[in-house]
TORKOL-4160 file (C-alpha; in steps of 0.2 Angstrom, whole numbers, padded with zeros to 4 digits, m for minus):
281
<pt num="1" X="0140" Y="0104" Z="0470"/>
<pt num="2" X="0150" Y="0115" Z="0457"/>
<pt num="3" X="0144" Y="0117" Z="0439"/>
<pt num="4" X="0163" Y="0119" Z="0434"/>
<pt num="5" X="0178" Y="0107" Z="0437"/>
<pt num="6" X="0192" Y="0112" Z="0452"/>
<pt num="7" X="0204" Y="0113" Z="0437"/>
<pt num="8" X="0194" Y="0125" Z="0430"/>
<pt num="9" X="0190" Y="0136" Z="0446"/>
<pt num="10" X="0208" Y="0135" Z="0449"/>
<pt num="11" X="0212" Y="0142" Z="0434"/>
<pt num="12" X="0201" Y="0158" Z="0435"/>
<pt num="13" X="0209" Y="0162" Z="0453"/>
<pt num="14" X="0226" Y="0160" Z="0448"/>
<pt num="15" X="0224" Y="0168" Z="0430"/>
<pt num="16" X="0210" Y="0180" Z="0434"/>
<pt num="17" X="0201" Y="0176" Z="0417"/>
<pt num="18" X="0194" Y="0159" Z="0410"/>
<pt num="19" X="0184" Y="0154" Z="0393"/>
<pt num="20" X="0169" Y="0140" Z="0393"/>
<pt num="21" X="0165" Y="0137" Z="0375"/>
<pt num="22" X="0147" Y="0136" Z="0371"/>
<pt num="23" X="0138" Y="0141" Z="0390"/>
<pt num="24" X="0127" Y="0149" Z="0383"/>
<pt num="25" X="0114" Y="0140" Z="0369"/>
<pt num="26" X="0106" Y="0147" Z="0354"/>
<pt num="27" X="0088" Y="0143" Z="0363"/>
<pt num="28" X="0094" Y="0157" Z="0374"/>
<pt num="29" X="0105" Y="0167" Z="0362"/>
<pt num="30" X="0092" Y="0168" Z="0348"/>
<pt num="31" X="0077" Y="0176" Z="0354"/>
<pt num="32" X="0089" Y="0189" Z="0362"/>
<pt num="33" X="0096" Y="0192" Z="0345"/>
<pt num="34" X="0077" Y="0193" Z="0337"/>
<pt num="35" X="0071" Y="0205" Z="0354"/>
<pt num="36" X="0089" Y="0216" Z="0347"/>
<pt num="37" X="0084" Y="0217" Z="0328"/>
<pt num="38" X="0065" Y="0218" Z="0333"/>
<pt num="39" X="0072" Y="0235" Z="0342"/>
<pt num="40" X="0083" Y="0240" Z="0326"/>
<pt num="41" X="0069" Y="0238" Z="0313"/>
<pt num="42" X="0056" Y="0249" Z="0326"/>
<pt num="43" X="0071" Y="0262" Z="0326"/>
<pt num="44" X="0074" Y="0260" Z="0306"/>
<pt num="45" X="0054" Y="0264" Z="0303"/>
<pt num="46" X="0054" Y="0276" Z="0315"/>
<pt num="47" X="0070" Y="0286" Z="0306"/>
<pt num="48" X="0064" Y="0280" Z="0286"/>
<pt num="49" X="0048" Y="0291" Z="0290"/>
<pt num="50" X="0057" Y="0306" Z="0298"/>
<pt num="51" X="0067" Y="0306" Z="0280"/>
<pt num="52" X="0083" Y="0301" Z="0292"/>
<pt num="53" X="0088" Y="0287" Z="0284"/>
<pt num="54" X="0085" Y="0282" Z="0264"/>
<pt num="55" X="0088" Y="0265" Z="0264"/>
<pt num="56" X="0081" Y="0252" Z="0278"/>
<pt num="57" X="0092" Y="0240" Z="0273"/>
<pt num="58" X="0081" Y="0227" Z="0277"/>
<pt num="59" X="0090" Y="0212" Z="0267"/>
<pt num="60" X="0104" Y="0212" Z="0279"/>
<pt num="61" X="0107" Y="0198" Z="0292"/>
<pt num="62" X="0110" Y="0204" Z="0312"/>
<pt num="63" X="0131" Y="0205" Z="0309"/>
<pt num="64" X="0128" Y="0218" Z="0293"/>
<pt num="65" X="0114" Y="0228" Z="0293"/>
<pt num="66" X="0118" Y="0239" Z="0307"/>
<pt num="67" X="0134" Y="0241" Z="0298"/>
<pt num="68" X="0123" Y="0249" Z="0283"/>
<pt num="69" X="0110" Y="0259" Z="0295"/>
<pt num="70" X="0124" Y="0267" Z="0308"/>
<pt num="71" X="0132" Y="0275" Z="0290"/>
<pt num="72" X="0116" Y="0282" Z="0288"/>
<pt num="73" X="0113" Y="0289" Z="0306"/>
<pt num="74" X="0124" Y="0288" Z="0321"/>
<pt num="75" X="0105" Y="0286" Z="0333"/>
<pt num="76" X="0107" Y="0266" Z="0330"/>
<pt num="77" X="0121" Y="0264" Z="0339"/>
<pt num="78" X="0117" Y="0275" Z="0352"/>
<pt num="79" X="0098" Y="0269" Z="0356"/>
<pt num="80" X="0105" Y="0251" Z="0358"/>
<pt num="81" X="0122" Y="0253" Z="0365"/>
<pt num="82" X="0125" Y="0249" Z="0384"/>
<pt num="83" X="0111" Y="0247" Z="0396"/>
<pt num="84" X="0097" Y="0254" Z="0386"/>
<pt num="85" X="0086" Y="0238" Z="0380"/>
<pt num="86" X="0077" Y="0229" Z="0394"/>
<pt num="87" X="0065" Y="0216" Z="0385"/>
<pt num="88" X="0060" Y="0201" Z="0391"/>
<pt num="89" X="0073" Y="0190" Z="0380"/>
<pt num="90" X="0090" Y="0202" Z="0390"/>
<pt num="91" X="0079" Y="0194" Z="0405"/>
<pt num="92" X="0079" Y="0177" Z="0399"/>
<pt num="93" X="0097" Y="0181" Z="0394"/>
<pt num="94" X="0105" Y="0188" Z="0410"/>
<pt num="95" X="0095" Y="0175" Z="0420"/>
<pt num="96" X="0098" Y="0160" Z="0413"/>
<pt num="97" X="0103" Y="0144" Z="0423"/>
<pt num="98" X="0120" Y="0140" Z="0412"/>
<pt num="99" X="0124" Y="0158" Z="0418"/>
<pt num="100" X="0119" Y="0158" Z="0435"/>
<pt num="101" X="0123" Y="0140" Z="0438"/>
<pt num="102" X="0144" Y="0144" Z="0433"/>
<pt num="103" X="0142" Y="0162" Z="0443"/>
<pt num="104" X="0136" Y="0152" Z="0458"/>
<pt num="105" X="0153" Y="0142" Z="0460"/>
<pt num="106" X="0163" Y="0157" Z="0464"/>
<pt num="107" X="0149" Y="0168" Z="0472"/>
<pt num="108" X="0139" Y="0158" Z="0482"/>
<pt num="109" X="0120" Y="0152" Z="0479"/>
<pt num="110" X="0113" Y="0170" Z="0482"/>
<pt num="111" X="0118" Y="0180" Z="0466"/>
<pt num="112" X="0115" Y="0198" Z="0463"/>
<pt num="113" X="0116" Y="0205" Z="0445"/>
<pt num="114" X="0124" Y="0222" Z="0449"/>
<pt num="115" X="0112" Y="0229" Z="0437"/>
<pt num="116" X="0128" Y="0232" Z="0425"/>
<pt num="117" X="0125" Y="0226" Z="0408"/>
<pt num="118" X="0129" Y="0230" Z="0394"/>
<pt num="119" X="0126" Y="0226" Z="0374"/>
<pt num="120" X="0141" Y="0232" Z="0364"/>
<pt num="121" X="0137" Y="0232" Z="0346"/>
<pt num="122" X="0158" Y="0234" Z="0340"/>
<pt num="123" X="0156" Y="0241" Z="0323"/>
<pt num="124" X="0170" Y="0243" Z="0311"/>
<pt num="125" X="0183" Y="0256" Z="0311"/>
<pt num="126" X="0173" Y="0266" Z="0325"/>
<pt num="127" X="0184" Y="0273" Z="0338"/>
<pt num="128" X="0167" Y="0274" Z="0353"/>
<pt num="129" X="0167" Y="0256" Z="0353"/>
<pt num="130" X="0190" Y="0255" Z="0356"/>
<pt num="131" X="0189" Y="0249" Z="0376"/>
<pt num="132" X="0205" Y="0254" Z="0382"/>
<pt num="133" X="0213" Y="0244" Z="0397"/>
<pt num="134" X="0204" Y="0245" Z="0413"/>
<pt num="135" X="0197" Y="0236" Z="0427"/>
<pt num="136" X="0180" Y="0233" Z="0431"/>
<pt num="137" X="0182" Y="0240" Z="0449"/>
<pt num="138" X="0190" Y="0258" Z="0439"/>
<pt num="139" X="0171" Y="0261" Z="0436"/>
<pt num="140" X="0163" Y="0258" Z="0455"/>
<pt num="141" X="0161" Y="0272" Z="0467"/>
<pt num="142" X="0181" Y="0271" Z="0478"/>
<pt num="143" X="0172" Y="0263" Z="0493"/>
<pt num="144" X="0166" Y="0251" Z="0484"/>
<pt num="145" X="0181" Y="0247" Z="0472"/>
<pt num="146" X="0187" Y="0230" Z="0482"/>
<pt num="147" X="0169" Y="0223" Z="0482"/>
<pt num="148" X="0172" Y="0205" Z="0474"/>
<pt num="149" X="0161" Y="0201" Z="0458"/>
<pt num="150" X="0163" Y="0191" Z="0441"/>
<pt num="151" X="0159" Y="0199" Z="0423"/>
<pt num="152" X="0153" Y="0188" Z="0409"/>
<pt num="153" X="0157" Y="0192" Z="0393"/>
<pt num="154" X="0148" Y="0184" Z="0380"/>
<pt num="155" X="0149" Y="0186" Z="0360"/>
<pt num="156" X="0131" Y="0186" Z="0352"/>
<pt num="157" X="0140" Y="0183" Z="0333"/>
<pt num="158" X="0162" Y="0176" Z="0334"/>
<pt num="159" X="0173" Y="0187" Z="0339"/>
<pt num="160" X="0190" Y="0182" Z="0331"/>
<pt num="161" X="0206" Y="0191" Z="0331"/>
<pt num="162" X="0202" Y="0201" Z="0318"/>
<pt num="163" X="0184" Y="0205" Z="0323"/>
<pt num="164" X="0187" Y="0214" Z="0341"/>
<pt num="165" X="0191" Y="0201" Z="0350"/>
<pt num="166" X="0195" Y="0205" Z="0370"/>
<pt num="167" X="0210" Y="0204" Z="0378"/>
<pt num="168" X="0215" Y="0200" Z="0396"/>
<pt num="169" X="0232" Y="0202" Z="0405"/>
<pt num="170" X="0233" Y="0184" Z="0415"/>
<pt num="171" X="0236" Y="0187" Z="0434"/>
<pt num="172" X="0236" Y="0207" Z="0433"/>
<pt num="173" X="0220" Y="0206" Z="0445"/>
<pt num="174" X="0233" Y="0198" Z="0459"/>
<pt num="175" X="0242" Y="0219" Z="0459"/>
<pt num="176" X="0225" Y="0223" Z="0466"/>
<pt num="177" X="0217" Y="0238" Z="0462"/>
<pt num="178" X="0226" Y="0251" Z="0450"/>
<pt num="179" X="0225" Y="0269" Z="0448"/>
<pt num="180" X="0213" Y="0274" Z="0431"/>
<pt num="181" X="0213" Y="0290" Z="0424"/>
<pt num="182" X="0201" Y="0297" Z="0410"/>
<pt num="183" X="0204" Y="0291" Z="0391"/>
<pt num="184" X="0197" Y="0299" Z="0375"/>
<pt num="185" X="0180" Y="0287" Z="0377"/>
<pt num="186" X="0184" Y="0278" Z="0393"/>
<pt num="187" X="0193" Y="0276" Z="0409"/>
<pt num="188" X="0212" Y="0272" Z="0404"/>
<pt num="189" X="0223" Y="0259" Z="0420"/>
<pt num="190" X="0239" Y="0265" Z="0424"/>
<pt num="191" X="0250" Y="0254" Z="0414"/>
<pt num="192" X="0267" Y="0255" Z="0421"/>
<pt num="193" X="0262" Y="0243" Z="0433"/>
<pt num="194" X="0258" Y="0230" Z="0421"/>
<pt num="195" X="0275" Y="0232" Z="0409"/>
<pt num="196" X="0279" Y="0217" Z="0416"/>
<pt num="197" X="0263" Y="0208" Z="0411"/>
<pt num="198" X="0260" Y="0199" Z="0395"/>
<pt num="199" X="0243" Y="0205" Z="0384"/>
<pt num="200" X="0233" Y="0192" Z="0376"/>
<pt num="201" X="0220" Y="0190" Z="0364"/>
<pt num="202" X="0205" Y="0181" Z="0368"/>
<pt num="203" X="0196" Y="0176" Z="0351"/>
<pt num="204" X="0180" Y="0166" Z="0356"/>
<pt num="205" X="0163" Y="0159" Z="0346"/>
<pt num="206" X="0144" Y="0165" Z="0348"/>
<pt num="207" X="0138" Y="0157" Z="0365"/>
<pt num="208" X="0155" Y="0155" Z="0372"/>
<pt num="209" X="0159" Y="0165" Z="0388"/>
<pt num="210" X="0172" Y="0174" Z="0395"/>
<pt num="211" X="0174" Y="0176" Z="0413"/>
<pt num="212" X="0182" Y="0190" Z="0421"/>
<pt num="213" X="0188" Y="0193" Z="0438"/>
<pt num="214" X="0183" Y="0213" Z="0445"/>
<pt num="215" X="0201" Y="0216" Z="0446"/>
<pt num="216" X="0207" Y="0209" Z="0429"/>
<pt num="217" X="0214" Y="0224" Z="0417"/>
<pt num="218" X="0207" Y="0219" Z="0401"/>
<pt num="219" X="0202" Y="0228" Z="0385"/>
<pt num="220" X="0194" Y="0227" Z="0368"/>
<pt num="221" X="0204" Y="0233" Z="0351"/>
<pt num="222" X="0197" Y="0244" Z="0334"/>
<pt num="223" X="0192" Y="0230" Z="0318"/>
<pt num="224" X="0191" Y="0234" Z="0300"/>
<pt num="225" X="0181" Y="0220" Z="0295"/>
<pt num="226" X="0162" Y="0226" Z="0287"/>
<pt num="227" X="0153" Y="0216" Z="0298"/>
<pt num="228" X="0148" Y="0219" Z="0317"/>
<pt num="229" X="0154" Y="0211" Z="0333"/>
<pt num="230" X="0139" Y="0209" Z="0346"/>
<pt num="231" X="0144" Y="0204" Z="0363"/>
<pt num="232" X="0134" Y="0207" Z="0380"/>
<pt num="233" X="0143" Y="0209" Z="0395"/>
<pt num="234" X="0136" Y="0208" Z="0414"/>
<pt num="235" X="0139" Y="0204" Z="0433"/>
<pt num="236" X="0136" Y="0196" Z="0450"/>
<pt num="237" X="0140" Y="0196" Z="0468"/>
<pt num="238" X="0135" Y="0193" Z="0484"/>
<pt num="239" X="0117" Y="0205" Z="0486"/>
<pt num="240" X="0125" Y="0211" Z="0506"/>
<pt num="241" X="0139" Y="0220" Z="0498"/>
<pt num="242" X="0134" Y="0236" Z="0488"/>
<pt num="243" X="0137" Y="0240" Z="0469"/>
<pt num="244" X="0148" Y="0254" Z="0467"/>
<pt num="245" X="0136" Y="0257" Z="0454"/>
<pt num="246" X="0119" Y="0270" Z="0447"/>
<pt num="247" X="0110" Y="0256" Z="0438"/>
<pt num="248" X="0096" Y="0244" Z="0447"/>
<pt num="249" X="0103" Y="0229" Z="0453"/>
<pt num="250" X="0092" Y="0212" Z="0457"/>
<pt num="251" X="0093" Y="0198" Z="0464"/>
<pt num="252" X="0092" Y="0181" Z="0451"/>
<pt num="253" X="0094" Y="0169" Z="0463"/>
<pt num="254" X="0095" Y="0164" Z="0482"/>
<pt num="255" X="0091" Y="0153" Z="0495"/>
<pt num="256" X="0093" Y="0166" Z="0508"/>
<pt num="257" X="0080" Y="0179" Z="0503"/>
<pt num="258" X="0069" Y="0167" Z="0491"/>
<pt num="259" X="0053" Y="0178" Z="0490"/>
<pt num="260" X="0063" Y="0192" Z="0482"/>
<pt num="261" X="0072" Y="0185" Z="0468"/>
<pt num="262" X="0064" Y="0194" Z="0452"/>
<pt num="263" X="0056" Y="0182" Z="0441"/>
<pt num="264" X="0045" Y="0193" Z="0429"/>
<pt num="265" X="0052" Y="0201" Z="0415"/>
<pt num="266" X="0040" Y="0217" Z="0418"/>
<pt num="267" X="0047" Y="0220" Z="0434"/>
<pt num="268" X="0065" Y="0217" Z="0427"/>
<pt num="269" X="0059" Y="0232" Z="0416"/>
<pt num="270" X="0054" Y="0243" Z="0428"/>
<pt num="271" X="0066" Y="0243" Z="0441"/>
<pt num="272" X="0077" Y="0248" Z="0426"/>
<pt num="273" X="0067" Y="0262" Z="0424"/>
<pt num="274" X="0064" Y="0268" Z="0442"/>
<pt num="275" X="0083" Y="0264" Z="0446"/>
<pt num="276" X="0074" Y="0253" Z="0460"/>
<pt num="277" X="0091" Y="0247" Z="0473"/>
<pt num="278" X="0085" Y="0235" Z="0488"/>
<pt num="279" X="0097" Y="0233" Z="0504"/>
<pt num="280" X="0099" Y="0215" Z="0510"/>
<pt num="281" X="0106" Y="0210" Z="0525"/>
């Protein structure tokens, strides 16, 4: 039984790209944030004693302060930008049944995380956090470019147009894989292809997701608002097909290979760590 309507299916097949307002809820979203500004005030201490930073900033809510501290020193940004944090609310986060329950209609009911996720905190006038255009599959190892998976992209504070929202170009992903070749921060598509393509924005609210097809071109713009844009991104596909990625997939669900879904947030951690990759067949 589908968690999402036919229409809705439809759409992502045909478009490549479809938006569900309010998947994921603030019982899940909060504690995530908490576990995030937990790790921020350890790093602020940890910087204030050293005589790195002046001011801790402590007043300042979760879409402002990093704003303050990452003027201060760059090491914020980069201690909790990409795959770097795996507490046990990211477990709860990437795990959670509204998630696995909408990846299952188009995977199937054994789901792998690909062990891709990242948190993206987009700070203002900051050229590391410009995403050009790209596809998913441009980072995957070549033999593994055409393996089939779906990216949620989910804002942890809104994401408006003037706040780096995303931006997708609808039914791109049907041209199959494109040529990518290396920007100033990031892979850069090949975008004569696409000149016939229109680019959209994609502004969405905390809890909303945005789901992406593997072969999708999209891409996230510069803001000059003072205020920060959070947004965690991550993955799933069928656990027989390989990655085409380093980090440590795991298996979130299944009816096939039961006893090996991970279930405990230490063990989450440590395959993390020990970059742990399992082969099911």
């Amino acid at each position: 039984m589908h968690t999402l309507s036919e229409s809705q299916i439809d759409q992502f097949n045909n478009e490549g790209y479809l938006v569900i307002n309010n998947l994921v809820p603030d019982r899940i979203v909060e504690p995530l944030i908490d576990e995030i500004s937990e790790t921020i005030d350890t790093i602020a201490e940890e910087l204030y004693a050293k005589g790195v930073i002046k001011d801790k900033i402590e007043g300042e809510g979760f879409e402002t302060r990093m704003v303050g501290l990452h003027a201060q020193s760059e090491e914020f940004y980069h201690r909790v930008f990409c795959g770097r944090l795996h507490g046990p609310k990211f477990f709860q986060f990437l795990t959670c049944n509204e998630i696995l329950n909408v990846a299952e209609d188009f995977v199937g009911p054994d789901l792998l995380n690909c062990g891709i996720y990242r948190l993206r905190p987009k700070l203002p006038d900051h050229a590391n956090t410009v995403v050009n255009w790209h596809q998913d599959a441009g980072y995957a190892r070549e033999d593994c470019r055409s393996t089939y998976s779906i990216a949620f992209w989910i804002p942890l504070t809104d994401a408006e147009l003037d706040r780096g929202c995303m931006w997708v170009i609808p039914k791109a992903h049907k041209l199959g894989y494109i040529n990518h070749g290396r920007g100033e921060h990031y892979l850069q598509i090949d975008m004569e292809p696409l000149n016939d393509f229109e680019q959209i924005p994609v502004p969405m609210k905390k809890g909303d997701a945005l789901l992406l097809h593997h072969l999708l071109p999209h891409s996230s713009r510069g803001h000059t608002r003072n205020v920060m844009r959070w947004s965690v991104d991550t993955r799933y596909q069928v656990p027989t097909m390989p990655t085409g990625f380093g980090e440590a997939p795991f298996l979130c669900r299944s009816t096939r290979w039961p006893d090996r879904v991970v279930t405990d947030p230490d063990d989450f951690a440590r395959r993390r760590v020990e970059r742990i990759h399992e082969t099911f067949e």
